[in-house]
Backbone bond lengths (Angstrom), bond angles and torsions (degrees), N, CA, C in turn:
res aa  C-N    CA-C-N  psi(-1)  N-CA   C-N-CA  omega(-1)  CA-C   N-CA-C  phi
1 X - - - 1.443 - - 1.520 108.84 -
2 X 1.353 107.31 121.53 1.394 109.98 179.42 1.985 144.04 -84.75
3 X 1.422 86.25 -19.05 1.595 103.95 -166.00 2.000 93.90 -127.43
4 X 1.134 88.40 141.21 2.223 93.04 164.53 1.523 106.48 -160.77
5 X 1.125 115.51 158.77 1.457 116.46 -174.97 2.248 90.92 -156.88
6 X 1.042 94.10 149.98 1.569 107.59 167.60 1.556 103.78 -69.72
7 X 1.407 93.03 151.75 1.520 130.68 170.26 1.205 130.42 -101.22
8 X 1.408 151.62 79.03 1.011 140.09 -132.74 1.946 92.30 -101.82
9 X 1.263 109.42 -45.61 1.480 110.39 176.71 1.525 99.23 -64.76
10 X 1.010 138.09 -34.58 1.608 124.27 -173.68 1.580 112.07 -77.54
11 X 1.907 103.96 -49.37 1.433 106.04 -175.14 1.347 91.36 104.88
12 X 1.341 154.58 13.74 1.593 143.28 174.64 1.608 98.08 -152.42
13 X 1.025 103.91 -179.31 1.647 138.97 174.03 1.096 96.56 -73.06
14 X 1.555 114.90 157.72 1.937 137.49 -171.14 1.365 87.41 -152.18
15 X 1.350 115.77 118.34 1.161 131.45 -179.03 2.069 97.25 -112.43
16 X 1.567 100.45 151.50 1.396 96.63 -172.18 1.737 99.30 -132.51
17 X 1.545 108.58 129.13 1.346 94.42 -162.13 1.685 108.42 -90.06
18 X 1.524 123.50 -178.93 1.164 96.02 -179.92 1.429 120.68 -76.52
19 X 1.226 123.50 -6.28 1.417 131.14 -179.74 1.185 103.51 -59.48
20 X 1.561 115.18 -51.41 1.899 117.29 178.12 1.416 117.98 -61.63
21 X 1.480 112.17 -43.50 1.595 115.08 167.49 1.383 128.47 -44.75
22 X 1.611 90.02 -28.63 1.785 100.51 -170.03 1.837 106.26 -85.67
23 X 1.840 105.61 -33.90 1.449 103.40 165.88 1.056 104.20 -76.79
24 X 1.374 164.03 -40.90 1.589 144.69 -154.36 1.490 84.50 -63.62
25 X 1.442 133.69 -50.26 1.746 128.67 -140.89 1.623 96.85 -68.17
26 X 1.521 107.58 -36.56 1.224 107.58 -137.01 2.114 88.75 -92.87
27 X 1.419 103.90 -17.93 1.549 112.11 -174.87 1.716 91.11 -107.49
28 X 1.237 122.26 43.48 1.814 105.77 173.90 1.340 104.32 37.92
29 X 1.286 162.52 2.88 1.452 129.58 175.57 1.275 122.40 -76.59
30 X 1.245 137.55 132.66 1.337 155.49 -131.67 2.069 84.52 -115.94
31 X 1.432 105.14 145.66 1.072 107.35 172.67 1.359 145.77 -66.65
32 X 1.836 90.36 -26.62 1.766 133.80 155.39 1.658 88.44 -52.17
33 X 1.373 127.66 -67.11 1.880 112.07 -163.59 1.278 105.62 -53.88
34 X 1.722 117.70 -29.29 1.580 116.09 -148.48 1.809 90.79 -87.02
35 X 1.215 133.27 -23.58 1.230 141.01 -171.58 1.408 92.75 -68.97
36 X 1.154 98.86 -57.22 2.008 109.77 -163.67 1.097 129.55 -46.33
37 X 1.758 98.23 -44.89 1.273 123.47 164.46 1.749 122.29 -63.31
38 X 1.176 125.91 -38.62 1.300 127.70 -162.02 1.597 97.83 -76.34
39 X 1.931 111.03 -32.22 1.329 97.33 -155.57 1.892 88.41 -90.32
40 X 1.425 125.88 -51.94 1.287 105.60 177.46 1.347 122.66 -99.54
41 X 1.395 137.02 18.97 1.244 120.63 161.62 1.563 129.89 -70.18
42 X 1.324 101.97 162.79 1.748 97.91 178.34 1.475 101.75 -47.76
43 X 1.360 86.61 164.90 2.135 100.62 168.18 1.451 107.41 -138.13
44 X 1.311 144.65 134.72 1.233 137.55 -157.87 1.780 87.48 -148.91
45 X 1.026 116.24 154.18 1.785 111.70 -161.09 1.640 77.90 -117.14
46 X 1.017 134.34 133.43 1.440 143.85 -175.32 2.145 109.15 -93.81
47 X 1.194 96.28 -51.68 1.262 116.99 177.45 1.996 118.42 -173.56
48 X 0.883 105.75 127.20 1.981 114.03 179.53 1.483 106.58 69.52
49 X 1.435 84.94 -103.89 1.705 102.04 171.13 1.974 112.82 -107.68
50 X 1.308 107.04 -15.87 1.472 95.22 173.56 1.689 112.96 -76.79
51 X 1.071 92.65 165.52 2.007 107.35 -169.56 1.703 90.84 -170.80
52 X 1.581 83.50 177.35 1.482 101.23 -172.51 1.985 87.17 -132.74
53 X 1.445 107.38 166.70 1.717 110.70 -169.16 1.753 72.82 -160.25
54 X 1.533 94.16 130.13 1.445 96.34 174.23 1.776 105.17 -159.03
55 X 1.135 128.95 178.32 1.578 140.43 168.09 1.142 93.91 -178.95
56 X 1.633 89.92 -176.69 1.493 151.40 169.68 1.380 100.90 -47.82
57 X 1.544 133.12 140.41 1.554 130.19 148.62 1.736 91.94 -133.07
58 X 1.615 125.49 73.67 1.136 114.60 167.55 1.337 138.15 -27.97
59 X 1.386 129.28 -37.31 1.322 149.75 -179.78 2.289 96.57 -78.47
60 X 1.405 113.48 -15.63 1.836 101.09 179.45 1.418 94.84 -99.38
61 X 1.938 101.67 160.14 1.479 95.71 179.62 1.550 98.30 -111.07
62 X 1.633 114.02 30.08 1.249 115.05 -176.46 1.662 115.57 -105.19
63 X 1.256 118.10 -7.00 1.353 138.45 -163.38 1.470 119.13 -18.12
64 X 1.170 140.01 -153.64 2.100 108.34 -83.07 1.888 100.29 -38.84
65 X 1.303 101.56 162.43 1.218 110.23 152.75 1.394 117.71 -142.66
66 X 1.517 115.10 137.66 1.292 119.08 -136.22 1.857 91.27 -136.79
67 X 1.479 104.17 123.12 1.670 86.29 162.57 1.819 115.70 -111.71
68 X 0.972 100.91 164.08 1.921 97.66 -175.69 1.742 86.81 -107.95
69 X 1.388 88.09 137.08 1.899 110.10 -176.08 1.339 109.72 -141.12
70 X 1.473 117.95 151.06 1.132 128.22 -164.96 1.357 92.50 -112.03
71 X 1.494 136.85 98.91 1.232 124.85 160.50 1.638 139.54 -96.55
72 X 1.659 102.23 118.62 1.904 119.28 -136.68 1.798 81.94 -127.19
73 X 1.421 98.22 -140.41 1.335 119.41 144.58 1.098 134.49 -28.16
74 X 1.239 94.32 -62.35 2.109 108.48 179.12 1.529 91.31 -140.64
75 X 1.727 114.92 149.82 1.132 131.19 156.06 1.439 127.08 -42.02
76 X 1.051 143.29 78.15 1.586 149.29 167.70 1.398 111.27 -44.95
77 X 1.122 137.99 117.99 1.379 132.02 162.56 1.610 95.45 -101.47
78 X 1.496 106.64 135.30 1.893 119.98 -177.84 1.363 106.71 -117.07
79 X 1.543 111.61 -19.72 1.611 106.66 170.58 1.695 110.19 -163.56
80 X 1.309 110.97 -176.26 1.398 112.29 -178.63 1.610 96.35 -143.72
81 X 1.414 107.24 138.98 1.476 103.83 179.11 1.441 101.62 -132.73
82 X 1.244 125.66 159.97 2.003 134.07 160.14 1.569 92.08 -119.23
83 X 2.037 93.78 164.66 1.172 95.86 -163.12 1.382 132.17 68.73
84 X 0.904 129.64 8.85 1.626 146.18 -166.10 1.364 85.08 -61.43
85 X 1.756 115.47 163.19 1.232 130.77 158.82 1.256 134.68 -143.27
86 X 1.049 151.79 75.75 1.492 175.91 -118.88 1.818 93.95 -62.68
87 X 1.072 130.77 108.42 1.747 132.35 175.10 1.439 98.94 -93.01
């Protein structure tokens, strides 16, 4: 895992794997969105510790964008998606 930054809404580290690094490049999201997102987007617990954390980027014309995170120790981000859709 290459990139981490603190969580101030979580209280731990967000680690970003390279799989997610490789979707932000390939979906434009800027690491500034991926910050933005973790601290105020929704959080929906998917199953255990996986969940999904997603919003709004008013200014993309690709919208929701949603990352899937493993929340342990520290926040894991495993991917980044646009277009997301809330089930």
């Amino acid at each position: 895992m290459s990139e981490s930054f603190y969580s101030k809404r979580f209280e731990k580290n967000v680690w970003l794997t390279n799989h997610a690094i490789e979707s932000m490049a390939k979906r434009r999201i800027t690491l500034f969105e991926v910050k933005k997102l973790i601290e105020t987007g929704e959080y929906r617990v998917l199953q255990g510790s996986h969940g999904w954390v997603y919003g709004d980027f008013s200014q993309r014309e690709d919208n929701l964008v949603c990352a899937a995170v493993v929340n342990e120790k520290a926040i894991i981000i495993k991917t980044v998606m646009v277009q997301w859709q809330v089930r």
